[in-house]
N, CA, C and O atoms as CSV, one atom per row, in Angstrom:
chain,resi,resn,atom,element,x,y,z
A,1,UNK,N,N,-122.515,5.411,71.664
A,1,UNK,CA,C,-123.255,6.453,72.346
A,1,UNK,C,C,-123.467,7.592,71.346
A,1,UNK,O,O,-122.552,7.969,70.614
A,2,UNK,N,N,-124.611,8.098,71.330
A,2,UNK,CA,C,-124.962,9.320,70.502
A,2,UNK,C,C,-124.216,10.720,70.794
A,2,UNK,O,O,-123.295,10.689,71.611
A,3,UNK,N,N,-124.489,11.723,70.294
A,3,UNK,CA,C,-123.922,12.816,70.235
A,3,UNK,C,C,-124.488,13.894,71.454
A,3,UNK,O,O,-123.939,14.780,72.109
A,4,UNK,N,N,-126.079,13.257,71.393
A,4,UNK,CA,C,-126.763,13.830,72.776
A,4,UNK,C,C,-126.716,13.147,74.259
A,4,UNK,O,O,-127.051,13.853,75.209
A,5,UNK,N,N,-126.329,11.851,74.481
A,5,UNK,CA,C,-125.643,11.532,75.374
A,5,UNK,C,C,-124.119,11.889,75.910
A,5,UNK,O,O,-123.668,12.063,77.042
A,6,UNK,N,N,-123.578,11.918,74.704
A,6,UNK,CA,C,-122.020,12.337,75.079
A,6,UNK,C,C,-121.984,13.376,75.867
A,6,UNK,O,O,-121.537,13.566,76.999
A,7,UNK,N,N,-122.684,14.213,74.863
A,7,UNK,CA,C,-123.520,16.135,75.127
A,7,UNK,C,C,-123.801,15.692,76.848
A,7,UNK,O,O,-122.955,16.035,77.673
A,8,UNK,N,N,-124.458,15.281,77.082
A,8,UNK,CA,C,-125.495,14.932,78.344
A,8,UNK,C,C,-124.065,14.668,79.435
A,8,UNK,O,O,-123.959,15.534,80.304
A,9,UNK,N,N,-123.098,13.672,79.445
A,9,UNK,CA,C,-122.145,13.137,79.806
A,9,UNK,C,C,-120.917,14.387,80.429
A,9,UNK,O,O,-120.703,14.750,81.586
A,10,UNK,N,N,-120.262,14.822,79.104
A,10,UNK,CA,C,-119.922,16.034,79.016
A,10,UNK,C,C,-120.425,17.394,80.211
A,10,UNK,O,O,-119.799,18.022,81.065
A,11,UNK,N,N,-121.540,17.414,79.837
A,11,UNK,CA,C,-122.572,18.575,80.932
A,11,UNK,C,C,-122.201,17.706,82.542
A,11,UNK,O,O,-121.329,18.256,83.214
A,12,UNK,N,N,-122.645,16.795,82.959
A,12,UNK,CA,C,-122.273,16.299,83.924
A,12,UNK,C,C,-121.450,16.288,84.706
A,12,UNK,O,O,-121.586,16.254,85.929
A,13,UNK,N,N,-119.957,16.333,83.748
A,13,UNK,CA,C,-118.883,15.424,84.194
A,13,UNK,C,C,-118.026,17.247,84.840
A,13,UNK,O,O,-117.255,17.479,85.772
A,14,UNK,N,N,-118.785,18.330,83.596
A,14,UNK,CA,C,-118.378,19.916,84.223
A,14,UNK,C,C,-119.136,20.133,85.553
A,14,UNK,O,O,-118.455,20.763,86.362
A,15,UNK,N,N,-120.224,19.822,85.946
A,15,UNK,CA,C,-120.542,20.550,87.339
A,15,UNK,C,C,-120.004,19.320,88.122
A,15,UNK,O,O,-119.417,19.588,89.170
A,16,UNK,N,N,-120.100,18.183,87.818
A,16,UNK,CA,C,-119.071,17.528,88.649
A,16,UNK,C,C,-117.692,18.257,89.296
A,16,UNK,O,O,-117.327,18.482,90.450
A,17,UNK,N,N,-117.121,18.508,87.985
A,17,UNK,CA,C,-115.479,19.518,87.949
A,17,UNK,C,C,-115.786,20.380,89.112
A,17,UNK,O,O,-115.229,20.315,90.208
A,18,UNK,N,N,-116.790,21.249,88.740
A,18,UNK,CA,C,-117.294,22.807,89.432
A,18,UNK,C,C,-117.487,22.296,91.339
A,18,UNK,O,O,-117.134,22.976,92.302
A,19,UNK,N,N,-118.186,20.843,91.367
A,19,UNK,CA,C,-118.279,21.266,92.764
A,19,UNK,C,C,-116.970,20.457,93.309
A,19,UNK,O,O,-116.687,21.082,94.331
A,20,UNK,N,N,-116.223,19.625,93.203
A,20,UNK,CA,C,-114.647,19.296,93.217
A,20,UNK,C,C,-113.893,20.225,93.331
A,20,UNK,O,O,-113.004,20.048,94.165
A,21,UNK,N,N,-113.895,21.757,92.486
A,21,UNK,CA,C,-113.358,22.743,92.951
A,21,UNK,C,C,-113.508,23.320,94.161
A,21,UNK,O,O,-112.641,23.684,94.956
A,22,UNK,N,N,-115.227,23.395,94.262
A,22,UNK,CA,C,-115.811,23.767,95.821
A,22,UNK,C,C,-114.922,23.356,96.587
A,22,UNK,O,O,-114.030,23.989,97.151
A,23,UNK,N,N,-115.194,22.163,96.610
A,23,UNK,CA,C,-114.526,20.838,97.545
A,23,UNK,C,C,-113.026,21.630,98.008
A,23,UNK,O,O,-112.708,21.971,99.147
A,24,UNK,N,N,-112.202,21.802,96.684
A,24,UNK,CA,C,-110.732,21.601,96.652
A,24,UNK,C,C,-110.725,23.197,97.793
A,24,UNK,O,O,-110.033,23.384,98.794
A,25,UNK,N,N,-111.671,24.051,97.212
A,25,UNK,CA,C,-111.506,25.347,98.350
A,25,UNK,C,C,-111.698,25.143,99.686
A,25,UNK,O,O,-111.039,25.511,100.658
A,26,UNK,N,N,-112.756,24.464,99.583
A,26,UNK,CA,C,-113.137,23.875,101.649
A,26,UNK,C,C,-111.796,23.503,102.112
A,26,UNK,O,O,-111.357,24.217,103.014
A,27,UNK,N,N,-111.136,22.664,101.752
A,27,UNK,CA,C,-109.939,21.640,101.854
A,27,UNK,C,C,-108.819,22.491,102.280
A,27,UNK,O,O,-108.095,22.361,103.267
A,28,UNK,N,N,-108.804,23.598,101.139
A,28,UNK,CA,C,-107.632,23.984,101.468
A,28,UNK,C,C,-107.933,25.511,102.851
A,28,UNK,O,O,-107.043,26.008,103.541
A,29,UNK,N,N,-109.219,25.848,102.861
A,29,UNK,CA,C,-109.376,26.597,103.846
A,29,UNK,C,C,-109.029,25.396,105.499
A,29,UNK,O,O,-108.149,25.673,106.314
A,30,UNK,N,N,-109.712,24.468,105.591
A,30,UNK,CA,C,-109.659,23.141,106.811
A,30,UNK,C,C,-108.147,23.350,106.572
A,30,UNK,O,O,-107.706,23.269,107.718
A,31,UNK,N,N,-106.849,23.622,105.565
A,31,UNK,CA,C,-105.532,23.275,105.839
A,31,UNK,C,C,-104.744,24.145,106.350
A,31,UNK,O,O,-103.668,23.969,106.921
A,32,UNK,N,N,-105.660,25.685,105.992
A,32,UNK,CA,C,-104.878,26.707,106.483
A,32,UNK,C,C,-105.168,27.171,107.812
A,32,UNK,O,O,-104.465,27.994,108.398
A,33,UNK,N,N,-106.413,26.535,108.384
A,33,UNK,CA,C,-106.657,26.643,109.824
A,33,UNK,C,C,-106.402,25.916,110.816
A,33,UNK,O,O,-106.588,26.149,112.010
A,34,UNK,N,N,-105.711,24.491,110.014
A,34,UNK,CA,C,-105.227,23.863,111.114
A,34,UNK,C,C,-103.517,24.554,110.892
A,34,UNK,O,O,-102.863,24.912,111.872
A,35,UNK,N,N,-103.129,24.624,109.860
A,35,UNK,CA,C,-101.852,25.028,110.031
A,35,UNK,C,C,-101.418,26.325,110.970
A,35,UNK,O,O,-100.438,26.385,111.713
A,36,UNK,N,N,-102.284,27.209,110.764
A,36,UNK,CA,C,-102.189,28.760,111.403
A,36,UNK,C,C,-102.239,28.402,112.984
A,36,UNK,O,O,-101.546,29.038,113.778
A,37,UNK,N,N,-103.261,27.149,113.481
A,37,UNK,CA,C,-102.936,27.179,115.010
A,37,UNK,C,C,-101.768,26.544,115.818
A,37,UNK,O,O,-101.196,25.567,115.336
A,38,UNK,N,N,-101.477,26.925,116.730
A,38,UNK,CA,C,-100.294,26.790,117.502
A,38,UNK,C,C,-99.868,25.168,117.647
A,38,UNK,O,O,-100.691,24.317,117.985
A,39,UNK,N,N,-98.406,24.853,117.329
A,39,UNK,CA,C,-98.011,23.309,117.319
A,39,UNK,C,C,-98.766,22.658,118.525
A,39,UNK,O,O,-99.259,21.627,118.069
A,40,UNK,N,N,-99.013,22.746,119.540
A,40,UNK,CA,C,-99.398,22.131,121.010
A,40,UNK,C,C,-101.348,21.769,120.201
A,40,UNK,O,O,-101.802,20.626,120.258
A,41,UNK,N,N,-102.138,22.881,119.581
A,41,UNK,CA,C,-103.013,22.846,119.084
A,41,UNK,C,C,-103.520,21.850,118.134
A,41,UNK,O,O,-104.622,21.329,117.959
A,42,UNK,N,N,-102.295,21.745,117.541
A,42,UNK,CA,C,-102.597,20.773,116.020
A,42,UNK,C,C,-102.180,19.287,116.918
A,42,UNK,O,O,-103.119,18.584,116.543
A,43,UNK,N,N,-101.521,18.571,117.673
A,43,UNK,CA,C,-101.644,17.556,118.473
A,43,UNK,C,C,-102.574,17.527,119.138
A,43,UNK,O,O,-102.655,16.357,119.514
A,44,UNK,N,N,-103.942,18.486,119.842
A,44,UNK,CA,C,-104.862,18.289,120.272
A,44,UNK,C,C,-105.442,17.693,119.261
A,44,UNK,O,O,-105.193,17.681,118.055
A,45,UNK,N,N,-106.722,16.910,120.284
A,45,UNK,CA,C,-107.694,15.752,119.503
A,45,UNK,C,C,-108.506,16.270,118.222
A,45,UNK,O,O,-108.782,15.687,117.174
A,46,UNK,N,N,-108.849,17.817,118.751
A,46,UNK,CA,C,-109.593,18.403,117.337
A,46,UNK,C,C,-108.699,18.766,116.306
A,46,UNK,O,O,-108.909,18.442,115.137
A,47,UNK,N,N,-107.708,19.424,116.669
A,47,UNK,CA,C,-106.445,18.895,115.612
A,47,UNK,C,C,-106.095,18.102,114.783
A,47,UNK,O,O,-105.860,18.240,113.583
A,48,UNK,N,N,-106.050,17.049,115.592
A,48,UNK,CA,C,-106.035,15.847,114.659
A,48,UNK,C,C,-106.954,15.508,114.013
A,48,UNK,O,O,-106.709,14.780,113.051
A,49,UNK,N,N,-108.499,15.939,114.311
A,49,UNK,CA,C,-109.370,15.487,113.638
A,49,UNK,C,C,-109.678,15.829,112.462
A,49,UNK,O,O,-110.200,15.208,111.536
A,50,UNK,N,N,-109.100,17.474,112.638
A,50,UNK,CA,C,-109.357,18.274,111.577
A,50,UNK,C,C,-108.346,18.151,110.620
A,50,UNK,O,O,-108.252,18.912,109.657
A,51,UNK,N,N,-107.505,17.124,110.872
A,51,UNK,CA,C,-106.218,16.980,109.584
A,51,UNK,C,C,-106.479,16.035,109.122
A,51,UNK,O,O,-105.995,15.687,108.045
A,52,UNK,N,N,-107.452,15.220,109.895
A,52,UNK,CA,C,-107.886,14.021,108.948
A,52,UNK,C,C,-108.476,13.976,108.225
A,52,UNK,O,O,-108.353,13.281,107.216
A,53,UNK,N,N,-109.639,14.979,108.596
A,53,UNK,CA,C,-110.812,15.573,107.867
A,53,UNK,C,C,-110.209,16.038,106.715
A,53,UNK,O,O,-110.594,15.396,105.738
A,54,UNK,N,N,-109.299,17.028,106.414
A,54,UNK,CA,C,-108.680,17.405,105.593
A,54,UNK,C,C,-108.206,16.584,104.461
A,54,UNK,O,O,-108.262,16.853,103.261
A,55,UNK,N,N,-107.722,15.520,105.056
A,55,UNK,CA,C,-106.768,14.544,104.549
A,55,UNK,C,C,-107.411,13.555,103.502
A,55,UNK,O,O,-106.947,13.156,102.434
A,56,UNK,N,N,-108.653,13.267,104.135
A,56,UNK,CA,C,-109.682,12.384,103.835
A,56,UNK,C,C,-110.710,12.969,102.766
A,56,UNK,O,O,-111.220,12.296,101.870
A,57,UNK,N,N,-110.965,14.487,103.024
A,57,UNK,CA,C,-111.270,15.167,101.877
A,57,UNK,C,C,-110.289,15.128,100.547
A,57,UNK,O,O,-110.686,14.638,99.490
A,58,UNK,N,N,-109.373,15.520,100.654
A,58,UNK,CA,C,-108.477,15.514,99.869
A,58,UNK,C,C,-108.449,14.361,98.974
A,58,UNK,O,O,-108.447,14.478,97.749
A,59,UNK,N,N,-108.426,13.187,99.630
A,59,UNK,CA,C,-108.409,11.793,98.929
A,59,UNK,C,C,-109.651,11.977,98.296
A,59,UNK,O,O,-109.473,11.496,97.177
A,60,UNK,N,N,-110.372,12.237,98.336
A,60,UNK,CA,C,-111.764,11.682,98.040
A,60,UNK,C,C,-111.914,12.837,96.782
A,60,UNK,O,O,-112.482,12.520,95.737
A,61,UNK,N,N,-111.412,14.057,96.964
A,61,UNK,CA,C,-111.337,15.266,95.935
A,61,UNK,C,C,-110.875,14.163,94.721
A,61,UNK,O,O,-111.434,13.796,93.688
A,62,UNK,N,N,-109.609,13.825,95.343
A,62,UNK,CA,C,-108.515,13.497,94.024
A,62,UNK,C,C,-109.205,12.305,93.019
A,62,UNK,O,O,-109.196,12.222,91.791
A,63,UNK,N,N,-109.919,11.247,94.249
A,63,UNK,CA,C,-110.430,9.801,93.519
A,63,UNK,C,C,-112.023,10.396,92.828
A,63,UNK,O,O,-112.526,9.750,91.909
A,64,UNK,N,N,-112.675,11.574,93.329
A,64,UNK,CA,C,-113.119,12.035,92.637
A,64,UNK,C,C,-113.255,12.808,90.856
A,64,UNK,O,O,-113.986,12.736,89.869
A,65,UNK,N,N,-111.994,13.535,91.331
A,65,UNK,CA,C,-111.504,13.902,89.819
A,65,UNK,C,C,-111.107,13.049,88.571
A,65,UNK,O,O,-111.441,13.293,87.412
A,66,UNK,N,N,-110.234,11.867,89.064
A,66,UNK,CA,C,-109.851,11.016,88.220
A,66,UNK,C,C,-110.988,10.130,87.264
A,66,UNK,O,O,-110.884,9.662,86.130
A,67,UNK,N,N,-112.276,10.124,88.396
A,67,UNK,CA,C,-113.673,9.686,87.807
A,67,UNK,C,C,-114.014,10.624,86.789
A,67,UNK,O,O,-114.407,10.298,85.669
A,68,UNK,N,N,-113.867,11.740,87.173
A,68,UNK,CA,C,-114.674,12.701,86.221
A,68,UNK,C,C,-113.829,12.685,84.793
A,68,UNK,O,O,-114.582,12.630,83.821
A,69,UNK,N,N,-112.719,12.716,84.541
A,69,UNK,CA,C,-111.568,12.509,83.595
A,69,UNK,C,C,-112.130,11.370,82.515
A,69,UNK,O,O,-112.100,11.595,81.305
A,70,UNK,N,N,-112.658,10.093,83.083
A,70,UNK,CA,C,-113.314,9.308,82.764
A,70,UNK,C,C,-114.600,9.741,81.576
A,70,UNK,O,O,-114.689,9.684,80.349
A,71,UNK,N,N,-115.204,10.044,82.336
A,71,UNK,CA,C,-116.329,10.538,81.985
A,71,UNK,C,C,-116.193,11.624,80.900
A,71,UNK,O,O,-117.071,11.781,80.051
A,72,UNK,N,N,-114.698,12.622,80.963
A,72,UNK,CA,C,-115.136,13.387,79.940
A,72,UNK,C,C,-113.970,12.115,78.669
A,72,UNK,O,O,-113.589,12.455,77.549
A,73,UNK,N,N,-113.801,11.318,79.053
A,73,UNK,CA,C,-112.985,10.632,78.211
A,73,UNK,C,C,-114.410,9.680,77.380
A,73,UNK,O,O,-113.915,9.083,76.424
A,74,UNK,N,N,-115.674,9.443,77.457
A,74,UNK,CA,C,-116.489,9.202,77.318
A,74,UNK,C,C,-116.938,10.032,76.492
A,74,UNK,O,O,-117.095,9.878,75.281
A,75,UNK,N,N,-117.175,11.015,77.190
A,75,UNK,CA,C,-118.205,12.463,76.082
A,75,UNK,C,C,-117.444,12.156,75.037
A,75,UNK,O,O,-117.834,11.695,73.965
A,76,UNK,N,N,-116.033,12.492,75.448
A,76,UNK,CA,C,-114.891,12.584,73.577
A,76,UNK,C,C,-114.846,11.452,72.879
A,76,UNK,O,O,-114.297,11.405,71.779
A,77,UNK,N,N,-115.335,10.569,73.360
A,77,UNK,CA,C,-115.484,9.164,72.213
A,77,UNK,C,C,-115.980,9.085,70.652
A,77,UNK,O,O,-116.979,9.435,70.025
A,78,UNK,N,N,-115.279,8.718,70.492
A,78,UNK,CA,C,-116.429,8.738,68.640
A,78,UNK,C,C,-116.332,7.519,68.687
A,78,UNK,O,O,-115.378,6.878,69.127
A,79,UNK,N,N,-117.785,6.930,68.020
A,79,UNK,CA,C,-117.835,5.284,67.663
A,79,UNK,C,C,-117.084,4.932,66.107
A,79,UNK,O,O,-117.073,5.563,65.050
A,80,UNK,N,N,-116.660,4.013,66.397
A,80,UNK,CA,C,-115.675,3.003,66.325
A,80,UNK,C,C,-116.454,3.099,64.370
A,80,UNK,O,O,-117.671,2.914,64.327
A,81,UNK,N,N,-115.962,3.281,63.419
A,81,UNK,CA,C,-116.517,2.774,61.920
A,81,UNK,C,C,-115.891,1.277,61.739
A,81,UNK,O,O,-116.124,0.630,60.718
C-alpha cells in the first residue's frame, strides 16, 4: 500500500475513533440514567430495555474500536523490502 492510501486509511480510521467516542458518551449518559432511577424502575420493562440498549451499545463501541486499531495497524505498515 502507498503512502497516500495509508494517509487515506489513517484519516479514516481517526473520525472513526471521533464518532466511537460520541458513541462511548451516549452510552455512558443511557448508564447514568438508568442507574440514577429508583431500583423498582430499573426492573421495569423500559428499564430493562434501556440496559440493554446500553449494554448492546457498549459491545458494539468496543468490537468497534478493536476494528479501528486494525486499520490504524494498516496505515503504520511499511512494505516488506
Amino acid at each position: 500500500m502507498d503512502k497516500q492510501r495509508r494517509y487515506e486509511v489513517r484519516d479514516i480510521a481517526e473520525r472513526l475513533d471521533i464518532i466511537v467516542s460520541e458513541l462511548n458518551d451516549l452510552i455512558d449518559e443511557e448508564e447514568s440514567v438508568f442507574n440514577s432511577r429508583p431500583t423498582a424502575r430499573q426492573w421495569s420493562v423500559s428499564g430493562q430495555d434501556s440496559k440493554a440498549a446500553h449494554e448492546q451499545m457498549r459491545s458494539a463501541a468496543d468490537a468497534i474500536s478493536a476494528e479501528i486499531e486494525k486499520l490504524f495497524g494498516i496505515a503504520e505498515a511499511r512494505p516488506q523490502s
